[in-house]
Each structure stands twice: as C-alpha cells, then as structure tokens.
C-alpha positions in Angstrom: -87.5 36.6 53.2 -88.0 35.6 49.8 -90.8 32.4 49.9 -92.1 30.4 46.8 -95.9 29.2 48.0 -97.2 26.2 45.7 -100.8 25.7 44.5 -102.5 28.5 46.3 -104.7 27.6 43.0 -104.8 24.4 41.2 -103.7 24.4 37.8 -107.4 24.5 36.9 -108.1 27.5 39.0 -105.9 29.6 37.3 -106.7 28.7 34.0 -110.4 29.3 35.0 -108.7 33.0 36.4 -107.2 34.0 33.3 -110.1 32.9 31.0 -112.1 35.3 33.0 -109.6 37.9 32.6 -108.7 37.4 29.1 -112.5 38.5 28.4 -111.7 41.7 30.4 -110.8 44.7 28.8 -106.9 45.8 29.4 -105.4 49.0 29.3 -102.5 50.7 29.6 -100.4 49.7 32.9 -98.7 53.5 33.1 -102.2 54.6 34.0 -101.6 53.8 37.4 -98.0 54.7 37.8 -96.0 57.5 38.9 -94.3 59.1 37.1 -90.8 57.7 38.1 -92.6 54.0 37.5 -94.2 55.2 34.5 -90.5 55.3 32.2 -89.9 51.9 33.3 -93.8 50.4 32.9 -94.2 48.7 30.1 -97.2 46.7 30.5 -101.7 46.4 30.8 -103.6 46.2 33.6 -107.3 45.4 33.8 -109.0 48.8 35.8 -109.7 47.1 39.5 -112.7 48.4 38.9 -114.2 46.2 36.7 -116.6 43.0 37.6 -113.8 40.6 35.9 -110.9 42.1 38.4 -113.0 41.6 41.3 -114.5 38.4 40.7 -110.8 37.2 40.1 -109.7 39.1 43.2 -112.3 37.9 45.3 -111.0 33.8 44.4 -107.4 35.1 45.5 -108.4 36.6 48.8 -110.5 33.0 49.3 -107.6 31.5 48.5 -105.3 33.3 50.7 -107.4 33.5 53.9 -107.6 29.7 53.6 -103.9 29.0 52.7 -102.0 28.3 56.3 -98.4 29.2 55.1 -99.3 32.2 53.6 -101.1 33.1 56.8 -97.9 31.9 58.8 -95.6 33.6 56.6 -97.1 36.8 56.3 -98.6 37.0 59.3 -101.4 39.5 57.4 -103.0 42.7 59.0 -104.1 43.9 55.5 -104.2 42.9 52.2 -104.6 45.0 49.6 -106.9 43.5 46.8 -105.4 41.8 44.0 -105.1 43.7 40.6 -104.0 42.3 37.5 -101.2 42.6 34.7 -100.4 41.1 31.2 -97.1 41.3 29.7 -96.7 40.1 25.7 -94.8 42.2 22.9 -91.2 42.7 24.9 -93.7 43.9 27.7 -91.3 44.5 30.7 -91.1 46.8 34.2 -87.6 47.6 34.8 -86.0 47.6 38.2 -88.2 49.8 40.5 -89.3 49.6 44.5 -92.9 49.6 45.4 -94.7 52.6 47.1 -94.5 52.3 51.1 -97.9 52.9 51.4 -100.8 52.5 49.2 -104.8 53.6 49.8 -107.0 50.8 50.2 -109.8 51.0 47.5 -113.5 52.9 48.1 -111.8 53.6 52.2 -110.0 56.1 54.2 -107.9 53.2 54.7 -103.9 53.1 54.2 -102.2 50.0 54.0 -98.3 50.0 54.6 -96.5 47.5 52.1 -94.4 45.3 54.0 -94.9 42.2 51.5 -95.2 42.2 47.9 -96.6 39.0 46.3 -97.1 37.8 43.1 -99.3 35.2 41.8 -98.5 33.6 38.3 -101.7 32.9 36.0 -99.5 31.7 33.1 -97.9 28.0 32.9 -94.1 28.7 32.2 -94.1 27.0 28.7 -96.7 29.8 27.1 -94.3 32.2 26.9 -90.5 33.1 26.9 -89.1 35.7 29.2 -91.6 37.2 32.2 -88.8 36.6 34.9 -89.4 38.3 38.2 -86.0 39.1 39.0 -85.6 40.2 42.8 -82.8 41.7 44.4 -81.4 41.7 48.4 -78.7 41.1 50.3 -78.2 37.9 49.5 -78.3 38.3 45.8 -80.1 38.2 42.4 -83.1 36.1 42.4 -85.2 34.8 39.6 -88.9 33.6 39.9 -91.0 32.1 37.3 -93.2 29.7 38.7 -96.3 27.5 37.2 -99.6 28.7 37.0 -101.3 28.4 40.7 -98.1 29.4 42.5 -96.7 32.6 44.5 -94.6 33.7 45.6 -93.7 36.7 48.5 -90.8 39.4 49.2 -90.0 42.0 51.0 -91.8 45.4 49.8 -88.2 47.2 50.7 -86.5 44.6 47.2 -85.5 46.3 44.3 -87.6 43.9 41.5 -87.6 44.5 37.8 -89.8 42.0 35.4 -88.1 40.7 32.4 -89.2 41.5 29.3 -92.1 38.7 27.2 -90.6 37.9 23.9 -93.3 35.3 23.0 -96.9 34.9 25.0 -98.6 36.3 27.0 -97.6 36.4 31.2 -100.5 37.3 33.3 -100.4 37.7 37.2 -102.1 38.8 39.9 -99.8 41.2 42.2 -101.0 42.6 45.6 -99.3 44.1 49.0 -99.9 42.8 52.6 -99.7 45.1 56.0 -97.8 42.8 58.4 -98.5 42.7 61.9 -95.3 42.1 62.1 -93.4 45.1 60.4 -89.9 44.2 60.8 -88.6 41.2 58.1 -86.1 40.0 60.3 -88.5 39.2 62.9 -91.5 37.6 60.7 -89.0 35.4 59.7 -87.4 34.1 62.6 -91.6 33.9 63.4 -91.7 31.6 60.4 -88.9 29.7 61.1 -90.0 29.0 64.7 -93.4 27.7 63.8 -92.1 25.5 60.6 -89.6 23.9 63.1 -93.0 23.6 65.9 -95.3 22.4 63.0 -92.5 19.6 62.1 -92.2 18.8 65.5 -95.7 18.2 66.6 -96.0 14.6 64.4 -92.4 13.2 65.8 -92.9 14.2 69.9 -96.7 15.1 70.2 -96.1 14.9 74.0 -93.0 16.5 74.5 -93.2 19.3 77.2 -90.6 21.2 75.0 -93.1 21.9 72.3 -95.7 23.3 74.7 -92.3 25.7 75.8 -91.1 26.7 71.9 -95.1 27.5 71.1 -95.4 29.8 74.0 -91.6 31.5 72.8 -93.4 32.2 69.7 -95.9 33.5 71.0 -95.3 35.5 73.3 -92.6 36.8 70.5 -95.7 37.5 68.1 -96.8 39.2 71.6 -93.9 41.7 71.5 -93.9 42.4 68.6 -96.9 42.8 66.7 -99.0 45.8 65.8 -103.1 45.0 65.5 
C-alpha cells in the first residue's frame, strides 16, 4: 500500500527542520551503504549521530506518535529513527530495495523493515527533479510532495530517486516494524477502519458499527505480532 500522509509538519515545521539541518555538517551518503547500494548512491547524509540529526529526529518521532493515520496505517511496532539526506548537483539513488532488517541504534535491537517512509523537507518549487519513483504491482509511481508531507510503501518496492538538476531536496527517510507483517492484511486493516471512522459521524448508534469494530479487531487479534 502506497499512502501520501499530508502535514505530518506544517509548512513552518519543516522549514524550521531543514534550517537546523542546513547548519549540520553533511557527508558523503555511500558512507552508510553497501556495497551494492553504494554504485547507485549518489547523495549526503548528516551522521545520525550528530545533535542536529537527533533534534530533527526527535520532532519527526513527536510528530509521528501523535499523527492518527500514520498510526492506523502503519500499525507501528518499531520505528527506526529518522536520518537525513540532501540531493543537489544531479544527486540521485538509482533503483535499489531496502535492507530487510536494520539494527536499531546504541541497542541489541533489530528492526524488520516492513514500511519505508519518506518525509519531504523541501517545497517542490526549490528544485527540479528529486522524484521518488516507486515501483509494484500496480505500476510506476512518482512522489514529490510539499514540504511537511509523507509519504509510506512497502519496504519489499523497488524505489529509485531521480536525479536534482537545480536545488537542493532534503528528506527525512526512516523504516517501521509492523505489527502487522503481511501488506495485504495492514491494508485491508486500513481500509476497515477508514470505512468505521467514516461511519461513526453518519450512524453513531448503529449496532453494525459496534460489529465491523470488533471484525477489525479481532483481525488485528489474529494477526499481529507484539
């Protein structure tokens, strides 16, 4: 399930997000690639290790835990914490698949990457190219989104990011752990609830929706890992 998620910031929030970032010091994106991902990497990362990153990555996970149809939608276990890229220059990543698994940071802690997300820190009209192209089985798909907006897909897509011929794009990327592992079934999760949340204003009463919320849950109930 490809889903576009509007204003997990306000315009103002991300521009607040990159000036903190642009202050940051960036470095090659390779750094932290294999070496497949490395040939097709073209781009600069802050290090997650520095304060900038984590102040940044801190207002994202706020964000997040507070943002209802990402929480619906994802149906989060873990999250990995944000990092940062910048593409300018004919910066590009060609078409690659994330890592099934990635550590979580200063932990033991594993965190299986059932949803990739991206979230844009760069209005459209500040630079040319920057697509996120996304491929499935239902196609090509490309994202470019205003500043404040994200958008998730499956971890399994084959993505590429076109390259920046004028600008500067900078994002936030980050994985989430499902409870829900299998796609299929987080989104006939989502679909149940967006059809039970538009629901509730018309019928409030209705002894149906007390019966479709207790088929999602007890789906959730079969089939989620905690």
């Amino acid at each position: 399930m490809l889903l576009t998620i509007p204003d997990l910031l306000t315009a103002e929030q991300a521009r607040q997000c990159k000036a903190v970032l642009d202050q940051a010091p960036w470095t090659d994106g390779r750094l932290t690639a294999g070496a497949q991902a490395a040939r097709a990497k073209h781009n600069e990362q802050v290090p997650a290790d520095h304060k900038a990153a984590q102040q940044v990555a801190n207002a994202l996970l706020d964000a997040l835990g507070g943002n209802m149809r990402f929480v619906a939608a994802a149906l989060p276990l873990k999250v990995l914490p944000p990092t940062f890229n910048r593409y300018t220059g004919g910066g590009t990543y060609g078409n690659h698949i994330d890592n099934a698994i990635r550590n979580l940071p200063g932990t033991p802690h594993k965190v299986r990457t059932d949803i990739s997300a991206t979230v844009f820190l760069t209005d459209p009209a500040d630079y040319d190219g920057g697509e996120l192209v996304i491929e499935d089985t239902y196609g090509t798909h490309q994202v470019k989104l205003p500043a404040g907006h994200m958008v998730l897909y499956p971890g399994t897509s084959l993505h590429r990011v076109t390259p920046v011929t004028r600008g500067a794009r900078v994002s936030a990327f980050f994985w989430v752990q499902s409870m829900v592992r299998d796609a299929t079934q987080r989104a006939l999760l989502w679909e149940l609830d967006t059809a039970i949340q538009a629901l509730h204003p018309r019928v409030p009463s209705d002894p149906a929706l007390v019966q479709l919320t207790g088929v999602y849950h007890n789906l959730l109930r079969q089939w989620a890992e905690t």
